[in-house]
C-alpha positions as a Markdown table, in Angstrom:
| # | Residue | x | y | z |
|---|---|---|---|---|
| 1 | Unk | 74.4 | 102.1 | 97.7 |
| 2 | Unk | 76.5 | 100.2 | 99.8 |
| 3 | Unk | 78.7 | 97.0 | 98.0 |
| 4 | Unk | 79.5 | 94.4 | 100.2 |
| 5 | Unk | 81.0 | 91.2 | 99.7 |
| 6 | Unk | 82.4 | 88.0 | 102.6 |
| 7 | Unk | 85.9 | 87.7 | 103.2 |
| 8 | Unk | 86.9 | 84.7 | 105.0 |
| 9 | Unk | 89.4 | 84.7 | 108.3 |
| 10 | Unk | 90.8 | 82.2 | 110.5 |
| 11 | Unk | 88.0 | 82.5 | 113.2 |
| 12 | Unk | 84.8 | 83.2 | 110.7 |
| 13 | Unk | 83.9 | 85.1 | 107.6 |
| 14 | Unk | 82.9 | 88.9 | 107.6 |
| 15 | Unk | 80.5 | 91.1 | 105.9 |
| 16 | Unk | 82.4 | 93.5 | 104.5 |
| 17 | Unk | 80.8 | 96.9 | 102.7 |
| 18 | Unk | 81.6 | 99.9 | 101.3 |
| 19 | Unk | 80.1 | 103.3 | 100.0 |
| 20 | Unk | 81.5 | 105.7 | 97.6 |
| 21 | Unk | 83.6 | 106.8 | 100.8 |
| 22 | Unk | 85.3 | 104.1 | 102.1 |
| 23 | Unk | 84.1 | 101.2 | 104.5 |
| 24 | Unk | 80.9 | 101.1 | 106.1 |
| 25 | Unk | 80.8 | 98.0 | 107.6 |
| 26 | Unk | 83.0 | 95.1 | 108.7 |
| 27 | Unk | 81.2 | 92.4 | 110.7 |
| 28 | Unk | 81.9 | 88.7 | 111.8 |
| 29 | Unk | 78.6 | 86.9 | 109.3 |
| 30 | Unk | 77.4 | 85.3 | 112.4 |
| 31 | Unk | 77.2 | 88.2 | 114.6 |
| 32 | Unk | 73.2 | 88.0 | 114.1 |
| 33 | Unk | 73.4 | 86.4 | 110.5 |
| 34 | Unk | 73.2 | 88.3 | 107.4 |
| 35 | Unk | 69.5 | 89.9 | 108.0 |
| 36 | Unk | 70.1 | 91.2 | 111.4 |
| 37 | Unk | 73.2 | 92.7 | 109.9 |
| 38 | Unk | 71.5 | 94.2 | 106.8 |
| 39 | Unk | 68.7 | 95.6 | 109.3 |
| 40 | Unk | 71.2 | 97.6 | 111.2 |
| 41 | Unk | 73.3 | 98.9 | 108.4 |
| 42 | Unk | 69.6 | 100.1 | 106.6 |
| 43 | Unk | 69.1 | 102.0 | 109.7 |
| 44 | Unk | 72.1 | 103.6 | 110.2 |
| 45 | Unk | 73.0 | 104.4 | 106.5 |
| 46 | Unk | 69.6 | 104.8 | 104.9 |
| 47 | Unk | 70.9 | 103.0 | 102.1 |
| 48 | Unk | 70.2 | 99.4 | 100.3 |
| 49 | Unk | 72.9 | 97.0 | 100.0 |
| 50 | Unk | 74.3 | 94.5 | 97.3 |
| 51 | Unk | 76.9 | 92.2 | 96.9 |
| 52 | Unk | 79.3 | 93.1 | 94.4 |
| 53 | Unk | 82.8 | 93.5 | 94.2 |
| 54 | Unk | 84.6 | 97.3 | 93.8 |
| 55 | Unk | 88.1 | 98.4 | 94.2 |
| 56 | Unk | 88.2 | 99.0 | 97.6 |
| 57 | Unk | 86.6 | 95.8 | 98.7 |
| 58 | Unk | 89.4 | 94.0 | 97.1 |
| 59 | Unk | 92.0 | 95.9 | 98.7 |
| 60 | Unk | 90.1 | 95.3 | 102.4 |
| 61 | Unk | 90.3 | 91.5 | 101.6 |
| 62 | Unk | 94.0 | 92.3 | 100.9 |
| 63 | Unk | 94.8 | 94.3 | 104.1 |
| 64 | Unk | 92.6 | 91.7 | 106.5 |
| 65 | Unk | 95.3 | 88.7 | 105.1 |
| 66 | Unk | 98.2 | 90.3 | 105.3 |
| 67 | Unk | 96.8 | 91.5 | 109.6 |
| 68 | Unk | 96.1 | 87.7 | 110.0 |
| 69 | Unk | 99.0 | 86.2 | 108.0 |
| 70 | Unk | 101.3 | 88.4 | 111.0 |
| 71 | Unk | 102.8 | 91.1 | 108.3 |
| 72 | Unk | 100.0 | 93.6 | 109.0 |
| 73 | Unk | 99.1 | 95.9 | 112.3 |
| 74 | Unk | 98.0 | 99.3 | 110.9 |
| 75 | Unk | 95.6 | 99.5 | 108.2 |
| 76 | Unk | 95.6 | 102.3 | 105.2 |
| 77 | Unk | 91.7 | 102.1 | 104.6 |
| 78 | Unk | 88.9 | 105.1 | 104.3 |
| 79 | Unk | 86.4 | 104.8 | 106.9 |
| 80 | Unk | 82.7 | 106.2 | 106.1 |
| 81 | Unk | 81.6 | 105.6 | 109.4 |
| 82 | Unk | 77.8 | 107.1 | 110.7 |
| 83 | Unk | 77.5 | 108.0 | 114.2 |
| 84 | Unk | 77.1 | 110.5 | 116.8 |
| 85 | Unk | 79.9 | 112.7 | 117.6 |
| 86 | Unk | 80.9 | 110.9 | 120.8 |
| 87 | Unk | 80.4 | 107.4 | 118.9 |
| 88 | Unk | 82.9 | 108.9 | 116.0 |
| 89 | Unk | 85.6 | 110.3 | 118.9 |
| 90 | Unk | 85.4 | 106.8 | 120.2 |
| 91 | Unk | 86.2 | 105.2 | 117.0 |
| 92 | Unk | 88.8 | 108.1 | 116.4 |
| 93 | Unk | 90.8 | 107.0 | 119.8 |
| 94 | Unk | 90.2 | 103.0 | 119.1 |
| 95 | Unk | 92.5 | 103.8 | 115.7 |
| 96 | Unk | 95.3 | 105.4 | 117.9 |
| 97 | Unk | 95.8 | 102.5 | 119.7 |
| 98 | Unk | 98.9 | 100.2 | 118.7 |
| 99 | Unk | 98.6 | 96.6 | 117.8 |
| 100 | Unk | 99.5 | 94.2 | 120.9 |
| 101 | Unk | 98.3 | 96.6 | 123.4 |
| 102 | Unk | 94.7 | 97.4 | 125.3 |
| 103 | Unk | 92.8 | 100.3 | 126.7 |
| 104 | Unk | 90.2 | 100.4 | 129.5 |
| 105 | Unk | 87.1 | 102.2 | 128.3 |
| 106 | Unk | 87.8 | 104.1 | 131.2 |
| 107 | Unk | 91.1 | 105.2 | 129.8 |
| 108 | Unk | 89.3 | 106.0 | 126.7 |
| 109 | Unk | 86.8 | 108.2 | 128.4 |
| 110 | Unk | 89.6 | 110.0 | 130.2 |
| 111 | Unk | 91.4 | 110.8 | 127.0 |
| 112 | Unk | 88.2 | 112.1 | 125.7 |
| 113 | Unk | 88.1 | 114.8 | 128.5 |
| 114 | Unk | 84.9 | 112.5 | 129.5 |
| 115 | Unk | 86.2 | 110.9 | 132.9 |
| 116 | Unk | 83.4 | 108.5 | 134.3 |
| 117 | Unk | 81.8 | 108.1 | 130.7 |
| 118 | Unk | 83.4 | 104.8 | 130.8 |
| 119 | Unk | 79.8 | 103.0 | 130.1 |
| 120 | Unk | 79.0 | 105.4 | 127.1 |
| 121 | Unk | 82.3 | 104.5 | 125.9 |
| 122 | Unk | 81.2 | 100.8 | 126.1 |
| 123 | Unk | 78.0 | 101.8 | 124.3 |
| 124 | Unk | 80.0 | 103.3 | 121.5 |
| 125 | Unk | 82.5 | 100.6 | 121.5 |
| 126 | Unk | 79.5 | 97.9 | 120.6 |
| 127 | Unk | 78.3 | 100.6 | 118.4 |
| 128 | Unk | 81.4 | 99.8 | 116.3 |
| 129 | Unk | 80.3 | 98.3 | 112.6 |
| 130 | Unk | 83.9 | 97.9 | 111.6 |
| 131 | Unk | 85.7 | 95.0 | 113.5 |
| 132 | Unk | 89.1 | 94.8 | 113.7 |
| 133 | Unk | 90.2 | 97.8 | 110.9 |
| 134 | Unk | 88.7 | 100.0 | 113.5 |
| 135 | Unk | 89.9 | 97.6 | 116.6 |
| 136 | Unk | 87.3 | 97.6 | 119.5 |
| 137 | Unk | 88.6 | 94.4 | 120.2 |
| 138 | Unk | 91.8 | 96.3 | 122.1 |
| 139 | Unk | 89.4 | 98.0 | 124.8 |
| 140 | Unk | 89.2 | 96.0 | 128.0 |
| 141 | Unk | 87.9 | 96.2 | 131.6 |
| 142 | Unk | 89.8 | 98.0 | 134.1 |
| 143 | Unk | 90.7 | 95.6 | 135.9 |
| 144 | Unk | 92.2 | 94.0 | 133.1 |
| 145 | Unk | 89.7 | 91.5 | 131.9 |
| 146 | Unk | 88.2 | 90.9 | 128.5 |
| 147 | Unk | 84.3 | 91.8 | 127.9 |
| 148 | Unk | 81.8 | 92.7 | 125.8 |
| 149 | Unk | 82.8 | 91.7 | 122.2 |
| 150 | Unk | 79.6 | 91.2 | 119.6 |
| 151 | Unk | 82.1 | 88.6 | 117.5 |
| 152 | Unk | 82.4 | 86.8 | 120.8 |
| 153 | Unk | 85.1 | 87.1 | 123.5 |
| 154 | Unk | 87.1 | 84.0 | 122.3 |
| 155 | Unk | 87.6 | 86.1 | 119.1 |
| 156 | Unk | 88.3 | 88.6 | 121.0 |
| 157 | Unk | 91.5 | 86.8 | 123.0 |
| 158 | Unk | 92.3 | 85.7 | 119.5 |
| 159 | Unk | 93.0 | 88.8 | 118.2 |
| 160 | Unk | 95.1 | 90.3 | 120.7 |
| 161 | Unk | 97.1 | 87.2 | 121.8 |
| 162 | Unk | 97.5 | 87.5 | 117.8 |
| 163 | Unk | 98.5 | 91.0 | 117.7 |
| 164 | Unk | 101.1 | 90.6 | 120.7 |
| 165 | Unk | 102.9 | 88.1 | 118.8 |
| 166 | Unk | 102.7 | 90.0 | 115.3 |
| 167 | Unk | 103.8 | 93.4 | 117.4 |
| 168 | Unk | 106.7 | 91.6 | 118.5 |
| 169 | Unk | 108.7 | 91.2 | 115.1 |
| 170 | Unk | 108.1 | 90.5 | 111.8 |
| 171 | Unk | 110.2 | 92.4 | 109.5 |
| 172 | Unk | 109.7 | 95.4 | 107.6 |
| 173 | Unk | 105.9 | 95.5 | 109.2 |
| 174 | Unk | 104.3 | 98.8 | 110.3 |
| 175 | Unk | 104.8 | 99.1 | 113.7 |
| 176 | Unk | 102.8 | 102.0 | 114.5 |
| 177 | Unk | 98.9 | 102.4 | 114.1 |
| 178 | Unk | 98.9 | 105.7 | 111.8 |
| 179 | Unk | 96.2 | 108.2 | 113.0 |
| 180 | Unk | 93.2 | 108.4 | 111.1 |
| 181 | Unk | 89.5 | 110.2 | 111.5 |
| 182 | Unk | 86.5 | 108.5 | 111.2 |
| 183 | Unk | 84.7 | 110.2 | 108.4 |
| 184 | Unk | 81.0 | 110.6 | 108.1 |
| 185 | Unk | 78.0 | 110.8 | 105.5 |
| 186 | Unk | 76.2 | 113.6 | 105.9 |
């Protein structure tokens, strides 16, 4: 059974949902609207959703104010999230990177041992059912450019102008994005 619940944020509320693992699911509520979201997450998990309120939902409310409130730029959550291999080592290296800074998905591929898997990076990227805890926003075209965000690209530019200015110095925050592994249900 997956729990979810909506938490509200400066540019939209999220569908946030948890197993008995840790967070499933993290979406902007208009991505699609709440049946398109449901669809995907019956697909991929195989499991039927309610609203409800646990534990860990609570403390992902908790972690997404303190990111937009500026004192926040790593978060301490379990991830339970399904995928391929390649989806999940995607997701692994989108963790790693720090707050206030970008990757290409070519860069990403390349760190994967995968150089000119830049497109299935892209396609794992948008695979991504956990926005911002598990930050696809950071990944970025080549040549610089911002593209290819389901919560839409002014969200996008939102969340990393935000994160350059919350990297830059609030004190006693978490400077560092701590290195974590995508786990999986089996």
């Amino acid at each position: 059974m997956i729990t979810y619940s909506m938490v509200k944020s400066p540019i939209g509320e999220l569908v946030a949902g948890t197993t008995s693992r840790g967070v499933c699911l993290f979406e902007f509520a208009d991505r699609g609207g709440f049946e398109r979201i449901h669809a995907r997450i019956l697909k991929r998990y195989r499991m039927e959703m309610t609203i409800g309120r646990n534990l860990l939902l609570s403390e992902i409310e908790k972690q997404v104010g303190e990111y937009f409130a500026g004192i926040r730029t790593a978060f301490d959550l379990p991830i339970d999230q399904k995928g391929s291999e390649f989806e999940r080592s995607v997701w692994n290296e989108l963790v790693k990177i720090p707050a206030g800074e970008t990757r290409s998905y070519g860069e990403i591929a390349e760190r994967l041992g995968r150089p000119g898997a830049a497109r299935a990076v892209g396609r794992a990227n948008g695979a991504n059912y956990i926005a911002i805890i598990v930050p696809c926003h950071r990944v970025i075209q080549e040549d610089g450019s911002l593209c290819g965000y389901g919560g839409g690209l002014w969200r996008k530019q939102y969340l990393l102008d935000r994160e350059k200015k919350s990297a830059g110095g609030v004190a006693g925050e978490e400077k560092n994005v701590p290195e974590r592994s995508i786990a999986v249900l089996s």
